[in-house]
TORFI-811530 format. One record per residue (C-alpha): residue number from 1; residue in one letter; x, y, z. Coordinates in steps of 0.001 Angstrom, whole numbers. Layout:
REM TORFI-811530
+------+------+---------+---------+---------+
| resi | resn |       x |       y |       z |
+------+------+---------+---------+---------+
|  NUM |    A |       X |       Y |       Z |
...
+------+------+---------+---------+---------+
//
This chain:
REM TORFI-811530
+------+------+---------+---------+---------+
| resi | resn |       x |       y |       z |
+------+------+---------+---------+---------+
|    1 |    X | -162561 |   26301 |  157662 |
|    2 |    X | -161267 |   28554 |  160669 |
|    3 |    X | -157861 |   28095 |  162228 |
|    4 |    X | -156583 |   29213 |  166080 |
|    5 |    X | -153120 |   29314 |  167292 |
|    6 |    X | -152708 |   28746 |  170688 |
|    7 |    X | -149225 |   29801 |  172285 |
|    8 |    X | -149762 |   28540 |  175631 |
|    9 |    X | -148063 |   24933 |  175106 |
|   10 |    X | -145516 |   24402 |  178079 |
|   11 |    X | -142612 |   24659 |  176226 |
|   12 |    X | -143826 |   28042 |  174659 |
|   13 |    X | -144194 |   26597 |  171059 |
|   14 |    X | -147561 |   27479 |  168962 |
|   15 |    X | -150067 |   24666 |  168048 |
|   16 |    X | -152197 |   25833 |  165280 |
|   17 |    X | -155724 |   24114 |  165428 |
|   18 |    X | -157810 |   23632 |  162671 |
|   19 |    X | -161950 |   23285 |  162537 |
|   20 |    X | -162480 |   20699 |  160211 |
|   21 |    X | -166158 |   20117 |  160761 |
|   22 |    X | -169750 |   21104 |  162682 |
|   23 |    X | -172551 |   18665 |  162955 |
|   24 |    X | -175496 |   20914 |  164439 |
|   25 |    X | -177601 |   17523 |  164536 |
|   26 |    X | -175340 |   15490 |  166200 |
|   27 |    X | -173896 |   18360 |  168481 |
|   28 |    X | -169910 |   17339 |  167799 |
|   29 |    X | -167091 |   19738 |  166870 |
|   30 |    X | -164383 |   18010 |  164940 |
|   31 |    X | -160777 |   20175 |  165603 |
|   32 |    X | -157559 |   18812 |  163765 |
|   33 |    X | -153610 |   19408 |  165333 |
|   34 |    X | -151797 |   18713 |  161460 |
|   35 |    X | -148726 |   18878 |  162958 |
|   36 |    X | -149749 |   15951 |  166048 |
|   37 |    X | -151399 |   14522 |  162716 |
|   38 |    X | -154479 |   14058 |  165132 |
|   39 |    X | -158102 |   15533 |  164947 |
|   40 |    X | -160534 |   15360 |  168301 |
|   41 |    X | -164141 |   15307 |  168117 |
|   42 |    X | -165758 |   17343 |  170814 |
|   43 |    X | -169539 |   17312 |  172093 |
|   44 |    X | -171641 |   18709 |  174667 |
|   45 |    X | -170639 |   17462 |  178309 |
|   46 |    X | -171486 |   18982 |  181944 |
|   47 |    X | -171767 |   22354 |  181719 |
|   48 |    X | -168607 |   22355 |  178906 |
|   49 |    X | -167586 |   20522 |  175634 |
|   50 |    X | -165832 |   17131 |  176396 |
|   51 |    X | -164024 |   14182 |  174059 |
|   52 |    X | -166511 |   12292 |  172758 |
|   53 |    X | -166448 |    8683 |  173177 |
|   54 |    X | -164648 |    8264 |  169403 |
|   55 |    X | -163345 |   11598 |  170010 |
|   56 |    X | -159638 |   10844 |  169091 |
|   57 |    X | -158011 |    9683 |  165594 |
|   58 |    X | -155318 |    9751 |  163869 |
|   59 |    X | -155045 |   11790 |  160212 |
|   60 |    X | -152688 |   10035 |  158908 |
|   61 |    X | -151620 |    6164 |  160547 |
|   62 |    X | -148417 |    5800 |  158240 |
|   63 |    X | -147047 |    8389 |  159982 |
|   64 |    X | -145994 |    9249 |  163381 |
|   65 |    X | -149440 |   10726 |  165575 |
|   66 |    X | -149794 |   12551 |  168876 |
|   67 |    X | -153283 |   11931 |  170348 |
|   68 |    X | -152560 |   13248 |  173685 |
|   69 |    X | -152053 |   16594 |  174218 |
|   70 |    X | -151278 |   19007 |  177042 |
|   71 |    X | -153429 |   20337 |  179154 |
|   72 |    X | -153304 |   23823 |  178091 |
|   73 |    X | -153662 |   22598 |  174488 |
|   74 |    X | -156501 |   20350 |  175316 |
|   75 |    X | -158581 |   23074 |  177114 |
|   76 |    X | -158070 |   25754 |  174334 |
|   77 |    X | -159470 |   22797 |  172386 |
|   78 |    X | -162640 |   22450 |  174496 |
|   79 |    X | -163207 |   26041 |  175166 |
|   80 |    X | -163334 |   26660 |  170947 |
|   81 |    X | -165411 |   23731 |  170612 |
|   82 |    X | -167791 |   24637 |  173959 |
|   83 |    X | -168371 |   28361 |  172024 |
|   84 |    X | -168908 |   26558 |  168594 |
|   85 |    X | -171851 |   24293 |  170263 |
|   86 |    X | -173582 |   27144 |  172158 |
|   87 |    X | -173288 |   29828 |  169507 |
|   88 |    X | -176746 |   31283 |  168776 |
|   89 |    X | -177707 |   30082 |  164769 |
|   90 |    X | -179631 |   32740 |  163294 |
|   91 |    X | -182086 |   31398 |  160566 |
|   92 |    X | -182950 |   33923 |  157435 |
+------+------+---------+---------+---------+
//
């Protein structure tokens, strides 16, 4: 699927962000961090995308996770997700 760096962490190192899935039906955005080894599920909130409920997991448990992120990584996260859920479909 698509993939993002963003380079705005706070100690200036990337985080590349992976789409792993879009359910249209249930209105979540699924983004993985491989190298947090944590993916965050996304759905429509107030007037932006939010963590759903579930929202955070780990990929792997046998190895070491990150499930919370900074800010800056978090809101690149929601933003992507926010322009996933309102993107016009166009049906053929």
């Amino acid at each position: 699927m698509a993939e993002k760096v963003v380079t705005r962490r706070s100690n200036g190192e990337k985080v590349r962000l992976e789409l792993l899935a879009v359910n249209r039906q249930l209105s979540r955005v699924t983004i993985s961090i491989p190298d947090y080894n944590s993916v965050f599920t996304f759905q429509p909130g107030p007037g932006f995308a939010v963590l759903a409920e579930d929202g955070r997991m780990v990929i792997d448990p046998a190895e070491k996770a990150t499930d919370h992120v900074s800010g800056t990584v978090y809101r690149e996260m929601a933003k992507w997700a926010w322009a996933i859920l309102t993107a016009k479909r166009e049906v053929a």
